[in-house]
N, C-alpha and C positions, 0 to 999 in steps of 0.2 A: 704142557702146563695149562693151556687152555681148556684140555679134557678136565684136569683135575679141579679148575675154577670150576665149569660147570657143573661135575660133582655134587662139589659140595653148594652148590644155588639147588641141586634136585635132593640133597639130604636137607636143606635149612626150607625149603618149600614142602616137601614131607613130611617132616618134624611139624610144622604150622600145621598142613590141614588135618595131622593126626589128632594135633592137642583143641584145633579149632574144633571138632568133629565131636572130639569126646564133651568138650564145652557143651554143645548142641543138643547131647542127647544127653546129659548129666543135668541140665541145669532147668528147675523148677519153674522159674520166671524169666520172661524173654530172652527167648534158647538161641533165637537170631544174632539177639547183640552178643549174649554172652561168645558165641561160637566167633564171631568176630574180632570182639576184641581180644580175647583169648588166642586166638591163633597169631592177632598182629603182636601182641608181647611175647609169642613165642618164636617169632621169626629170625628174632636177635642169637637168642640161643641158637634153633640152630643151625644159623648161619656161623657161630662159632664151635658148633659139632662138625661141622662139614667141614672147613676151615682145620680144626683138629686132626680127623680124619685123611682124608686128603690133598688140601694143601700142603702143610706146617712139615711130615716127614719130609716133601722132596725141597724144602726152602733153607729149613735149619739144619739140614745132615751135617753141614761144617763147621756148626758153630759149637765151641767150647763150653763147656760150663767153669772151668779154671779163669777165669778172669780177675782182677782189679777190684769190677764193680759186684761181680757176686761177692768177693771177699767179705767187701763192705756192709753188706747188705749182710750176709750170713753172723757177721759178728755184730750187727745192731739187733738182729733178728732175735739172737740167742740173752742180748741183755736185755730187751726187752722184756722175754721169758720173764727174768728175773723181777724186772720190774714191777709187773703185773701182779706176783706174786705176793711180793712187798706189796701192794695197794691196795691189793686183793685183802690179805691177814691185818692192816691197818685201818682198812674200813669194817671191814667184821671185826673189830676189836673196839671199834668207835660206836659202832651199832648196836653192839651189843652192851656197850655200859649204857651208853645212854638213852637207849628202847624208842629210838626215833624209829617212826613206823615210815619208810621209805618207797617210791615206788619201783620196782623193778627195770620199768622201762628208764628211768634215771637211773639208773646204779648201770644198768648194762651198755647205757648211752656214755656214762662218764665211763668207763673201762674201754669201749672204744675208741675213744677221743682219746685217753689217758698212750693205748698202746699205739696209737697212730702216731702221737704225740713224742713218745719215745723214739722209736725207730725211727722217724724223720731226724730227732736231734741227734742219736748217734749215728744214725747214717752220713750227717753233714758233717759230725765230728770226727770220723775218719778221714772222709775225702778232706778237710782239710787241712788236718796231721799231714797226709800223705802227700798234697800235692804242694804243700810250704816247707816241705824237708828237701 
């Protein structure tokens, strides 16, 4: 297990001085900073490619996807869908009678919030049908 931690610190070390490098020689105005900080935001990544990679097969081989809690989640997930949809055709039906010139980054911030919004609610509304019966 220790080899495979290692691993993935020399793929998420990798990944950084790759994306830091290209920063370096891509970037017009101080290639220094840019290669730096560029490489330190891409450390996260990929320390979660590595992590992917070779961690995550030898940790989770026995774990189910059949569970409880996916259930729950798969059937907020899927009315969510629906939700969106509904919010989606109800706001372009509002928008369009009434020619409010909107900006994008709102509209796409309220559908976020909107679908996050959902799936939290039915997700809590399952778990707690299920664990009050």
């Amino acid at each position: 297990m220790t080899v495979r931690r290692i691993l993935a610190g020399a793929v998420a070390l990798a990944t950084s001085l790759v994306i830091g490098v290209l920063a370096f020689l891509l970037s017009p105005v101080a290639p220094a900073i840019s290669g730096v900080v560029f490489a330190l935001c891409a450390l996260p990544v990929g320390i979660g490619l590595g992590w992917v990679v070779f961690v995550a097969p030898a940790t989770t081989a026995d774990i189910t996807e059949d569970d409880v809690e996916s259930r729950w989640l798969n059937s907020a997930l899927s009315g969510t869908a629906t939700d969106l949809v509904v919010v989606m055709g109800l706001s372009l039906t509002a928008v369009s009678i009434t020619r409010v010139d909107l900006s994008p980054t709102l509209l796409l911030t309220s559908l976020l919030v909107v679908a996050f919004g959902s799936c939290t609610l039915r997700y809590a509304l399952q778990r707690y049908r299920t664990l009050s019966a």
